[in-house]
N, C-alpha and C positions, 0 to 999 in steps of 0.2 A: 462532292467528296473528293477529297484529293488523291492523282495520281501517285502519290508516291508513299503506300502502302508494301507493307508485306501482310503475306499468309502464315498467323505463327497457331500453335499449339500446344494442349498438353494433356497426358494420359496420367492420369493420377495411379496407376497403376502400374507401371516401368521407372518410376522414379528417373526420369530423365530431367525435368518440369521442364519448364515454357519454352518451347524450341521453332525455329524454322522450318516450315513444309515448305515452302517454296522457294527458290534463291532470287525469285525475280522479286522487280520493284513495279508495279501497275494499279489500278484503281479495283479491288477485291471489296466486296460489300455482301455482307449480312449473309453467310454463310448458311445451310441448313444442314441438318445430319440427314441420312436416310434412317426410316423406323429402326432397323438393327443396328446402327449404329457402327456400322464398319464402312462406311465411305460420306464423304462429303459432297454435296453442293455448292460448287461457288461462280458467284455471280462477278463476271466481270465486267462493269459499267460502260469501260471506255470503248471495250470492243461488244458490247452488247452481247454478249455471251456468256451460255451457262456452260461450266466445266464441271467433271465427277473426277475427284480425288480418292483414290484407296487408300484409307487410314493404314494399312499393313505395311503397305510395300512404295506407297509413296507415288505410284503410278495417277499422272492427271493429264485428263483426255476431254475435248469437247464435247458434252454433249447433245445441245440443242440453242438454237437464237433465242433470245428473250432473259429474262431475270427469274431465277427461281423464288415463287412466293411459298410452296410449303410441300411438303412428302409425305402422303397417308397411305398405311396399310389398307387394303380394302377389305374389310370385314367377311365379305364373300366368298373371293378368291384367292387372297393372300397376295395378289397383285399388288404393286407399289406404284402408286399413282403419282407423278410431279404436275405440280401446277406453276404455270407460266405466264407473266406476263409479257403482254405483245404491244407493237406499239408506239415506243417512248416517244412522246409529245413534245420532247427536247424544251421544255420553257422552262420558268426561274425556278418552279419548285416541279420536282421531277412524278409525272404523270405515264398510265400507262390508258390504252383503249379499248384492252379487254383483256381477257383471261380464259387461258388453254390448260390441258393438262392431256398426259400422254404417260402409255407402261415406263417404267424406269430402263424395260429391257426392249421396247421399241419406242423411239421416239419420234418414228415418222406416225404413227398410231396416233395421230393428234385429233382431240376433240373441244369445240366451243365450248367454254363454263360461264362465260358473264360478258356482256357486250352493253350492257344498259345502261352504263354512267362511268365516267372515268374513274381510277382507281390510283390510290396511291400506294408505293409497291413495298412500302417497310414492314406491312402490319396484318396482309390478305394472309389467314389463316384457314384452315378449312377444317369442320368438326369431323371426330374418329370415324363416323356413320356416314359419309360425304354426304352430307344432306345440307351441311347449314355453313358461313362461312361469315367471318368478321372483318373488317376492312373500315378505312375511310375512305368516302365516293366522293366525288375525292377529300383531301385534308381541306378543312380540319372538319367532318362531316362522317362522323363515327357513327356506324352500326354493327346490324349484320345484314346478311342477304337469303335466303331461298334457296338453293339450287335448286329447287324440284318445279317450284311454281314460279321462279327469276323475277321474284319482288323483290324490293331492297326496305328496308324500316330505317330511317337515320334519326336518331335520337341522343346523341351527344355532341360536342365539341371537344375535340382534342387529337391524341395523335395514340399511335402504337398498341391500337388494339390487339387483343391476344382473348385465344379462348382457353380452356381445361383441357388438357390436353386427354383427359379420360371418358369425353362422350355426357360428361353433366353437364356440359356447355355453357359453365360458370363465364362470363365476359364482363375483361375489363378494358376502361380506357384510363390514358395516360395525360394526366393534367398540363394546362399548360406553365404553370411555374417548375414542370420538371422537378417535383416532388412526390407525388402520390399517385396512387394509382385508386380507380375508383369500380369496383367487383360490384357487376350486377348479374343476379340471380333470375332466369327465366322465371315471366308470370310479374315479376317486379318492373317497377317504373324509376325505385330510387336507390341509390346505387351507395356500396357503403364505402370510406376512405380509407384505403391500407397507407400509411406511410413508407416510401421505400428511401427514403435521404437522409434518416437520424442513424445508420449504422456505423461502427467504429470506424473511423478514417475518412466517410465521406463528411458525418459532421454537420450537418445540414444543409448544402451547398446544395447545388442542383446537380439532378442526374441525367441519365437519356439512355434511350437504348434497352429497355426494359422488354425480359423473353421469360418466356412460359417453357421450362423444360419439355420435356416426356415425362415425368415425377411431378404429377400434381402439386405436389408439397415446396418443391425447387424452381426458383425463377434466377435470373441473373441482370445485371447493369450494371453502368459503365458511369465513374465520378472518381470525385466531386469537379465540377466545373465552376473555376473561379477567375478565371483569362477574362478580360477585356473591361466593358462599361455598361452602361444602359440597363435594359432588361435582363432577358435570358442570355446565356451565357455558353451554351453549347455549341456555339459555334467558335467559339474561342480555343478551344482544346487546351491546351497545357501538359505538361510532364508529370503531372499528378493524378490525371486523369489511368484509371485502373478499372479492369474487372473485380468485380465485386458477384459472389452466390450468395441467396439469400434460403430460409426456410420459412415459410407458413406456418403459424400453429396449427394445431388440429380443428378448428373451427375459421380456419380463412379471414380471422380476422385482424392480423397484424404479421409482422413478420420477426420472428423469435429468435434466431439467430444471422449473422453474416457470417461471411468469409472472404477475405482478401486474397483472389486467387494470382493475380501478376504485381510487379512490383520491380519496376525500372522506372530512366528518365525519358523515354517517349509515350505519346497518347496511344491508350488501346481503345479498339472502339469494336463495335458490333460481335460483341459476345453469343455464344449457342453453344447449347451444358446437354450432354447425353448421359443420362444415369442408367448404371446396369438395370433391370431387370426394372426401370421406372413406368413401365407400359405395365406392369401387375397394380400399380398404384390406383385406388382406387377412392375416393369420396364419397361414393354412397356406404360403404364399408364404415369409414372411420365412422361416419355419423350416424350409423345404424347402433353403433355398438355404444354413440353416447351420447346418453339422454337427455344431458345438461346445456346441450350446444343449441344455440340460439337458430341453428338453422332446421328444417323440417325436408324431411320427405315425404310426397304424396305417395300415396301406398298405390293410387289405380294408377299414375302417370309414369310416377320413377323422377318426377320435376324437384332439384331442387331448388329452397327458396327461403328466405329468412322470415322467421313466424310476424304475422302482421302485427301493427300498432295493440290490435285489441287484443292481442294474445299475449301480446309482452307486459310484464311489470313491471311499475314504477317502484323507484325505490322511496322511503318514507321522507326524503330529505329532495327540496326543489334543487336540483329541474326536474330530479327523477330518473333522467338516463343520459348517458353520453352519448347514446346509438347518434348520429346523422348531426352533431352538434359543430356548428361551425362558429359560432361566436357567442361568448357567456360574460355579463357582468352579472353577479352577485354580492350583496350585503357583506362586509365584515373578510372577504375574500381578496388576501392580497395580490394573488395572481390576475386576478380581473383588471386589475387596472393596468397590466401591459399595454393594451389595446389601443389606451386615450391618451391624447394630450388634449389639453384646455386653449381657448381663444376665448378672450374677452371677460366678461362676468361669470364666470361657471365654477362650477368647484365639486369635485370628485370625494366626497365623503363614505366615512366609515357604510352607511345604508342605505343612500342614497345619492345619483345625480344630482344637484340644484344648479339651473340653467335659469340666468337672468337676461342679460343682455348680453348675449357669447354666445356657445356652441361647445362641443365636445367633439373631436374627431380621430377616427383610426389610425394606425401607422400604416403608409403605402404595403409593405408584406402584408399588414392583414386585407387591405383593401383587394390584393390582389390574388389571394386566397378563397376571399368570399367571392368574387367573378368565378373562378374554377370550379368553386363547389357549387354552386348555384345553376351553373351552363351543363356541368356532368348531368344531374340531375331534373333540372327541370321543374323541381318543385320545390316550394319554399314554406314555411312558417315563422312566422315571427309574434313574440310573446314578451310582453312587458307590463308594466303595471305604473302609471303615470297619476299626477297630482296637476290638474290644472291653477294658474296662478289665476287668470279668467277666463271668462266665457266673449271676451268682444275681439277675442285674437284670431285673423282671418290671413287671407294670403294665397293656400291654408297656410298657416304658420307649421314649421318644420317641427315633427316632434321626434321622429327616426327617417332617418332617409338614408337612398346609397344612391348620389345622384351628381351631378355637375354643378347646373345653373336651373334657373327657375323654368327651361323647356325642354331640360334634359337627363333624366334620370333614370333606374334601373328599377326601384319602386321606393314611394314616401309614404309613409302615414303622419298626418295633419290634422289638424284641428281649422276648424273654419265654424267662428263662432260655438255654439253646442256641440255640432257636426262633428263626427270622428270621419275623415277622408280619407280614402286609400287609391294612391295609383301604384299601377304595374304594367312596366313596360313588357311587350311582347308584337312578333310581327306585325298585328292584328290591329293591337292598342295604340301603336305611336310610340315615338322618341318619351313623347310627356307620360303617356301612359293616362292616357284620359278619353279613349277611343273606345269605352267608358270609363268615367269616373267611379266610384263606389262609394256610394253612404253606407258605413260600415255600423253605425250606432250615433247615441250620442250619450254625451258626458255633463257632470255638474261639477262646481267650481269648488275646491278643497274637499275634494273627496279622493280617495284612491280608488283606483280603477284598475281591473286585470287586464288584458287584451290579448287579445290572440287572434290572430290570421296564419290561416292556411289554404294554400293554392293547388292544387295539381290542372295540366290543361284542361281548362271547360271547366269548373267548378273553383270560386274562391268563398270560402267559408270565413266567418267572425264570429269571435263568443266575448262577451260581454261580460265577466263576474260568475262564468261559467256553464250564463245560456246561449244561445246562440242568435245573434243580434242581423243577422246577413246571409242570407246562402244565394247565389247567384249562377247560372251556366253563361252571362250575356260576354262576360271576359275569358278568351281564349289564344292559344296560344305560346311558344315556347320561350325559350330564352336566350336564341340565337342571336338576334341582335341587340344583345348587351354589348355595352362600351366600359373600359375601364370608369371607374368613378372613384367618389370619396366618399368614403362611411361617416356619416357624421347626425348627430345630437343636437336635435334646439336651433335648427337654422338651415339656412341653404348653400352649399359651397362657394358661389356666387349668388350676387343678387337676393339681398336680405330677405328672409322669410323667418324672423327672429320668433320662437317659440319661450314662455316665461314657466317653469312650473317643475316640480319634480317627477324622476323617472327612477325607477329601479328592476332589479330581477328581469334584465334583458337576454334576450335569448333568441337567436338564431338557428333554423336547423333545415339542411336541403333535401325535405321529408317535409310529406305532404300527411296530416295525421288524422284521427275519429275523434267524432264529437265525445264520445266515451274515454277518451284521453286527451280531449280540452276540460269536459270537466274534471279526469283528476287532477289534472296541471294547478289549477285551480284549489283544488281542495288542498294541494300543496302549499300554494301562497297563504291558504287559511292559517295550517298549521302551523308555518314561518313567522305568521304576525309583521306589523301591525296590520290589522284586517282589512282589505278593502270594504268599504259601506256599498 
């Protein structure tokens, strides 16, 4: 981050707006409030130092080495707890090698919190109850951690984890196209997508910098980022780059309004939003009092968690649900066809794919989406309903794949003669994804056929027309080492693996699901027509 920063601010409450707290110019990064909200945290990079600011009076004083990662009241004593990393590993991407915390009013009071695996210092959060604490060990290797029993769980990929700031220890990670952010619910494995980059002014561009108020409901970020080339883009800053406050609806599952809080020609960056009286804010409250919201309280735990596959309904119209939906083509649906352009013999029809000697493939955004959603979560399902042209087509020949070249892919399902084939890359599996291979069922030649696979680690399921054709523990495994790829229909990126036949009602979703909602999936394609035999 660069040295030539200022500390600015603003009190929505003196009407003064966005002003200078500091007159110096130095490298100031990711400030935190104290719980009450009358002084500041700030980390100063260059000189490794944490400074305390009084929001009142302006007064800023040293007060301890290291980088401030977060400030918890402590439930017990009312003490105010800072936690610190120690450290800095000084390499390209900035590392620390443990984690302290010390009273706010004694700082030589210092004690160990985590020494087991390096930590990246944007995003080490620590839940209301100091029991539990979120972080990448290091980036991009997103969890949480234990403090009681100093285990670590890492279960994502991405960056700028953040928990609830109310003790339901709702945890999200932050994608890496710098769009979404992905809320997982304790007791869950699969995590649902908030969009935080469709609000007024940022427009879909990418964001960064994504913070968890003290108000449940209130998060903040920093966009839209459109400077430079290539990939991502936040490294580019620009003068358009602005604080942006967001709100949550009442069920956490999107974000309902913005607010454009700065608005000059320099980049702001590392935003933190203190709401009056936001520490009364509660989640178990809102969703106690309503009964329609998709998420559940356990009545012995106090956990919350979003009601499972088999508790949910489908609706009477395929897919059925948006929950967990990462890529949909459908019949007669002119937004489905965003997704594809054509190569070769193929042609994208009112009800159907027909793939002859071509392919169908994604546009790079979508390509790069489905990597994020896929890595957040860890499990996958993929649902289609296909028409073989024959039965002597081997290879396997390509019938959906998200993959490179014929030894390199994310996972294919194939046909190999009768054979329905399925690889899935995972540590375990291989680049190919064939460390097993899976015979998932087989097929006859001009018939339609439903298909469905679904994975979570240790268990890849198959249903067949609605039975279930597969169930396997032999492939296991996360999705850590995915590589970007190409989504693509009827072929292989490289190196021809030409599939001939129709496909429609495709469907992606990074949800892992029950055989009790393969077969209504199913019962769904029935009602849709024309029937698979």
């Amino acid at each position: 981050m660069s040295n030539r920063l200022k500390l600015m601010g603003i009190d929505s409450r003196d009407g003064k707006g966005v002003r200078e707290l500091l007159p110096d110019i130095s490298n100031y990064c990711r400030p935190v409030f104290t719980p009450d909200g009358k002084s500041l945290l700030v980390n100063n990079r260059k000189e490794d130092q944490i400074y305390l600011y009084n929001w009142s009076n302006g007064n800023y004083v040293p007060l301890a080495p290291g980088y401030v990662l977060d400030a918890v009241k402590d439930p017990a004593s009312d003490a105010v707890w800072i936690y610190a990393a120690r450290g800095n590993r000084k390499e390209s991407r900035v590392r620390y090698n443990s984690v302290v915390r010390f009273p706010l009013n004694n700082p030589d009071q210092e004690e160990l919190i985590w020494d087991k695996t390096p930590i990246s210092p944007d995003s080490f959060l620590v839940s209301a109850d100091l029991k539990m604490a979120c972080g990448q060990f290091p980036w991009p290797k997103c969890g949480v951690v234990d403090l009681v029993t100093q285990t670590a769980s890492v279960f994502a990929n991405g960056c700028w984890t953040a928990l609830s700031p109310d003790n339901s220890k709702l945890f999200w990670v932050f994608d890496r196209p710098h769009r979404n952010v992905y809320l997982q619910f304790p007791g869950e494995s699969a995590r649902r997508k908030v969009d935080i980059h469709e609000g007024k002014g940022i427009d879909g561009f990418e964001v960064y910098h994504p913070r968890w108020s003290n108000d449940v409901r209130i998060i903040s970020t920093t966009g839209p980022y459109k400077v430079g080339g290539g990939g991502n883009k936040i490294h580019g800053g620009g003068p358009e780059v602005e604080i942006y406050v967001g709100r949550f609806d009442a069920h956490w599952g999107h974000i309902e309004n913005w607010v454009k809080v700065t608005d000059n020609d320099r980049a702001d960056f590392y935003p933190e939003v203190w709401v009056k009286d936001g520490e009364h804010q509660n989640i178990h409250k809102v969703l106690a009092a309503d009964p329609a919201s998709p998420l559940r309280i356990d009545s012995d735990t106090g956990v919350i968690a979003q009601a499972p596959p088999s508790q949910r309904t489908l609706s009477d119209e395929w897919p059925g649900t948006s929950d967990y939906l990462s890529l949909l083509w459908q019949p007669d649906v002119s937004g489905s066809y965003k997704f594809f352009i054509r190569r070769g013999q193929a042609e994208i029809g009112e009800d159907q794919i027909r793939i002859l000697k071509g392919a169908v493939l994604a546009h790079d955004k979508t390509n790069e989406l489905l990597l994020s959603h896929f890595q957040a979560s860890n499990e996958l399902t993929l649902e289609c309903v296909i028409e073989t042209a024959s039965l002597t087509q081997t290879g396997p020949a390509r019938i959906v794949s998200f993959s490179n070249d014929s030894q390199n892919r994310n996972f294919t399902l194939g046909q190999e003669g009768a054979k329905l084939i399925f690889r899935l890359r995972t540590p375990q599996t291989g680049n190919n994804g064939i460390q097993p291979e899976s015979h998932i069922g087989n097929i006859a030649r001009e018939e339609q056929t439903h298909i469905l696979i679904t994975y979570q680690n240790g268990n890849l399921r198959a249903y067949i027309n609605g039975e279930e054709s597969h169930n396997s523990q032999k492939v296991k495994g996360d999705f850590s080492n995915w590589q970007p790829a190409h989504f693509i229909l009827g072929d292989e990126w490289k190196d021809p693996r030409n599939w001939q036949g129709n496909l429609s009602h495709l469907a992606l979703y990074n949800l892992a699901i029950t055989a009790e909602e393969a077969a209504a999936r199913y019962a769904l394609i029935l009602e849709a027509g024309p029937s698979p035999k």
